[in-house]
C-alpha positions as a Python dict, from the first residue, in 0.01 Angstrom:
ca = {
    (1, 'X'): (0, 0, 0),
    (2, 'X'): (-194, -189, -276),
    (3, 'X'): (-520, -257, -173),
    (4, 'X'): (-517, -570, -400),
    (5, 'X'): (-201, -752, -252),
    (6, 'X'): (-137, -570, 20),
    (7, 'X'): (203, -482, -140),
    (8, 'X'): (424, -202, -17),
    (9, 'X'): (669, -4, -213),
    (10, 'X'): (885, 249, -163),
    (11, 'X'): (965, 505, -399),
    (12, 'X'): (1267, 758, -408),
    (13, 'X'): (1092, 1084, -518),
    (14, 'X'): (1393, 1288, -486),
    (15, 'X'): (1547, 1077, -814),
    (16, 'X'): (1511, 1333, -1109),
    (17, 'X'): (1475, 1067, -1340),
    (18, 'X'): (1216, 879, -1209),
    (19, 'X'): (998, 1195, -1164),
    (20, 'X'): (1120, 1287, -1508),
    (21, 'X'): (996, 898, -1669),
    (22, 'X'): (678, 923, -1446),
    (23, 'X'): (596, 1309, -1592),
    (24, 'X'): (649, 1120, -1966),
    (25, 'X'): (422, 850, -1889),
    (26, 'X'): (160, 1039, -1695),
    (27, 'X'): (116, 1269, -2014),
    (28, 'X'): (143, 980, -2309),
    (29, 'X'): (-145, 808, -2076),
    (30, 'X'): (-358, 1134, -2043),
    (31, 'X'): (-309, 1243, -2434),
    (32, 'X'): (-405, 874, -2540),
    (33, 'X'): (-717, 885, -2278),
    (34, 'X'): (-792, 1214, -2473),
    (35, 'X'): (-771, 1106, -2811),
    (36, 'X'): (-984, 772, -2699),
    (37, 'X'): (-1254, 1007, -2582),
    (38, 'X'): (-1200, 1262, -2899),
    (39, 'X'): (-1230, 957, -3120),
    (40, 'X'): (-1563, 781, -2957),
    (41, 'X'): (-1709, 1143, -2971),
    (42, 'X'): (-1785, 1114, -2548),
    (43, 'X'): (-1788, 1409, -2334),
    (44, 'X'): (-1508, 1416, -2083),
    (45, 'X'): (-1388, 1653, -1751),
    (46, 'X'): (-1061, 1594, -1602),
    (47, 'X'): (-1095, 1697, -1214),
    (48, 'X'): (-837, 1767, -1010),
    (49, 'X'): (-898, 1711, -627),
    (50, 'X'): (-806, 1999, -499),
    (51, 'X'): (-1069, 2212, -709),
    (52, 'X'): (-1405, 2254, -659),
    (53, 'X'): (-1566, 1924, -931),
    (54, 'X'): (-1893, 2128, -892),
    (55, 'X'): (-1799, 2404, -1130),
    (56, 'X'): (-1561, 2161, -1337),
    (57, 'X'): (-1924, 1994, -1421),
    (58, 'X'): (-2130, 2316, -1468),
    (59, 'X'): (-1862, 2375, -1767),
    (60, 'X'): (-1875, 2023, -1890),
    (61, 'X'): (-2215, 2121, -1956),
    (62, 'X'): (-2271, 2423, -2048),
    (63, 'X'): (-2052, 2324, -2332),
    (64, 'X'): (-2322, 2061, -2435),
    (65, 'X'): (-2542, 2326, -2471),
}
């Protein structure tokens, strides 16, 4: 449900395209998000939910360093 317009959509996950074009976009929006932050020289962490963010930080920086 979109919390904006209270919009519901349904979405057939089992279609191996559509997984296949979401997969494409997913990475072309994560490798243009990395070049952004390569290019404006800004530190970055990508943190997945299901890991701990704590050590995902620590490394962030103690690369700084």
């Amino acid at each position: 449900k979109d919390a904006e317009t209270g919009r519901e959509q349904w979405i057939d996950t089992s279609s191996s395209a559509l997984r296949r074009t979401h997969h494409d976009w997913w990475v072309q929006s994560q490798t243009a998000l990395n070049e952004m932050f390569t290019k404006s020289n800004v530190d970055y962490v990508s943190v997945r939910t299901d890991y701990d963010y704590v050590k995902a930080l620590l490394n962030l920086f103690a690369k700084r360093n």
